[in-house]
N, C-alpha and C positions, 0 to 999 in steps of 0.2 A: 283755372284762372288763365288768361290769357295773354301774353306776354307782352310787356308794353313798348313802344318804340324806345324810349332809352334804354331798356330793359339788351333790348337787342341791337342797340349800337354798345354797349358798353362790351357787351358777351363778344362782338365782331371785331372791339378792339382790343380786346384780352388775347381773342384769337391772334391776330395780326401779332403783338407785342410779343406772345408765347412761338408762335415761328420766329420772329428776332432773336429770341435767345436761343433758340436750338441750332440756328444760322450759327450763331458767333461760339456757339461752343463748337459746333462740329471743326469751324474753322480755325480755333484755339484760341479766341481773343479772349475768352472768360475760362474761367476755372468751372469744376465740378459742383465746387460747392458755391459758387456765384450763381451759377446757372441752377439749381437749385432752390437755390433763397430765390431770387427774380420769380420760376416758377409758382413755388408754393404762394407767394404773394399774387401774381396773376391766377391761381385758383382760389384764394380764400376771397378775390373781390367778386369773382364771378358765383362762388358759393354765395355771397352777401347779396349780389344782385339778384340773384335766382329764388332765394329760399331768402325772404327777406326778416322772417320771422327770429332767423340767427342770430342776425343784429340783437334785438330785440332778448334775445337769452344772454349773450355777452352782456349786454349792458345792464339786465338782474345780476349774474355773474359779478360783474366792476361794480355796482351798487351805482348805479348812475340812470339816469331817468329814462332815456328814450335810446333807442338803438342809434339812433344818425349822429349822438351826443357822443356814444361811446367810438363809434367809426372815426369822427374827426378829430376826439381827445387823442387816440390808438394815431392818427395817422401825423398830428400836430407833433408827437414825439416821438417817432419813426424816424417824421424829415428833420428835425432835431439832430436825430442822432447821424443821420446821411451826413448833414453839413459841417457837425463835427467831425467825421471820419473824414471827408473829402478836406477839409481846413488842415486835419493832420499832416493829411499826404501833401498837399500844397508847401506846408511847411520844410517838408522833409526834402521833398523836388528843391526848394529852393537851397535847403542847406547844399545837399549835393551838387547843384550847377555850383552856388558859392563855391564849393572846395575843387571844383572841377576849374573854376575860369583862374582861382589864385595859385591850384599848382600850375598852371598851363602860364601864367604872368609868371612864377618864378624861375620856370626851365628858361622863357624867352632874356629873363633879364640875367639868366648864370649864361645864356650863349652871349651876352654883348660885352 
């Protein structure tokens, strides 16, 4: 079977995305097991791309009709969960600058 053009833009930019994370780990921006999860996720879409029949067993697997159903239901609550996690940390950043700007108002107001 011959490989289709998106077949081989998606594989080119797994590739590309997979050197970005080996960049940012080697340079310590990400953790071990960040760069890991990213990985594993850039090879289960390029296994999906490739071998497309995958799909197609997952989604007998999840009892759901067609493979591209299960791909987007799996990817629908993925980024669920990203924007949860990221909503958390936003939160947390905020609580922290809060308590960083109110101790930093109280020092200036005990120096006057």
């Amino acid at each position: 079977m011959p490989i289709l053009l998106i077949q081989f833009l998606i594989v080119l930019f797994v590739v590309f995305a997979s050197v970005s994370v080996f960049r940012r780990l080697i340079k310590k921006e990400i953790s071990h097991g960040v760069a890991t999860g990213w990985l594993l996720l850039w090879l289960l879409i390029c296994i999906a791309v490739l071998l497309p029949w995958t799909t197609e067993w997952v989604a007998r697997l999840l009892g759901v009709g067609r493979g591209v159903d299960a791909v987007m239901y799996l990817s629908i609550v993925v980024l669920f969960f990203l924007q949860y996690r990221t909503l958390l940390r936003l939160e947390k950043m905020d609580h922290a600058i809060t308590e960083a700007v109110r101790g930093t108002a109280l020092k200036e107001f005990e120096k006057e």
